[in-house]
Every structure is written in structure tokens, then in C-alpha cells.
C-alpha positions in Angstrom: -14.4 10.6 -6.1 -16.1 12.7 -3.9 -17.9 13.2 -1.0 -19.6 15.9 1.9 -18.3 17.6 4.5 -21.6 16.9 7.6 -22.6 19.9 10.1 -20.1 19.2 12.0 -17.5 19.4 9.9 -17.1 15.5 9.5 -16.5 13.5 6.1 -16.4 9.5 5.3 -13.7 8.5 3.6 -15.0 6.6 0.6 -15.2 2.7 0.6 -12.9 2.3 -2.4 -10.3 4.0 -0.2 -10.8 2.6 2.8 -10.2 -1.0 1.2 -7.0 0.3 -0.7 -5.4 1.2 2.4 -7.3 -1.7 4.7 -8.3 1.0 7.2 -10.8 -0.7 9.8 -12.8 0.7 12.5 -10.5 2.7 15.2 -7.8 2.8 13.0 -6.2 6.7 13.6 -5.2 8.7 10.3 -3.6 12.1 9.9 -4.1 14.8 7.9 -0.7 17.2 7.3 -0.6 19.9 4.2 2.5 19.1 2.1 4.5 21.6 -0.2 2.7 21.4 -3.4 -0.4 22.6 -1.2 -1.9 19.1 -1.1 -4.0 17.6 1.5 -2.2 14.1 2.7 -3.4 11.1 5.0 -1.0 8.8 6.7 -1.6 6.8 10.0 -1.3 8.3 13.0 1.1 6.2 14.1 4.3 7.7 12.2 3.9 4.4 10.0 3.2 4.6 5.9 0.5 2.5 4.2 1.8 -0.7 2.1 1.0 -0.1 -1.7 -1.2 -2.9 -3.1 2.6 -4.0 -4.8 4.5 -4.3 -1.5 1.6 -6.7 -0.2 2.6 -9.4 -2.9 6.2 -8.9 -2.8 7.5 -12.4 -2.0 4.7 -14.4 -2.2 6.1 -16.1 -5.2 8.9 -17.8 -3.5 12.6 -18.1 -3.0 12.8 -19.7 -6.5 16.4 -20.9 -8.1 19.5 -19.3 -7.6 21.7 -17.6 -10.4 23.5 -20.3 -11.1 20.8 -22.9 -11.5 18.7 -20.3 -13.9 22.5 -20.5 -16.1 22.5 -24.4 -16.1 18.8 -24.2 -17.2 19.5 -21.7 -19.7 22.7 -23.6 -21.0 20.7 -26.9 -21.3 23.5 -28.6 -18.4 22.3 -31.8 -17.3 24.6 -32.5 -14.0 
């Protein structure tokens, strides 16, 4: 993925991106150089952005405890 750097030095951050990490309009990004010489984004804020996996965790549920998965498992009928 790629894209240009404008006359004044400006680039858009491609769409595909900008949906991964649900940046909107006004949203503030920062750009640091790491030590393996790498160019990284994060918000401005200090915060981090939530990985497509984080956004699902717990949306399936409480669901049973450990002992009523063993009665299931052991066929229990109380």
C-alpha cells in the first residue's frame, strides 16, 4: 500500500487503514521513530488503537461456569 507525499509535504492515509483503526475526521495521530528504525502512528492522545480482536472480546457472553461445563461433560442430570 502506498501513497504520495503532496507539495506541501502532506499524505492521506489510505482508506483500508483508516477503517482498521476507525480514525474519523479530527481525530489527532502521532508519528514517533522506534528502534528498529520504523515509522509508527498512534493517537495523540497517549492512548493505543484496539486490534480488530479486542473489539469482539466479550461479545459472546458470560456463558457457563466450570462446573456446569463438568456436569455437562459428565452427562449429570441434577
Amino acid at each position: 500500500m502506498s501513497t504520495k507525499i503532496t507539495t506541501k509535504g502532506q499524505v492521506t492515509i489510505p482508506k483500508t487503514l483508516r477503517d482498521l483503526l476507525e480514525l474519523k475526521p479530527g481525530n489527532e495521530v502521532r508519528f514517533r521513530y522506534n528502534e528498529n528504525r520504523e515509522i509508527v502512528m498512534e493517537p495523540a492522545d497517549g492512548g493505543r488503537f484496539t486490534s480488530r480482536f479486542e473489539k469482539l472480546r466479550g461479545h459472546a457472553g458470560p456463558g457457563p461456569t466450570t462446573d456446569e461445563i463438568m456436569k455437562m461433560l459428565r452427562g449429570d442430570d441434577d
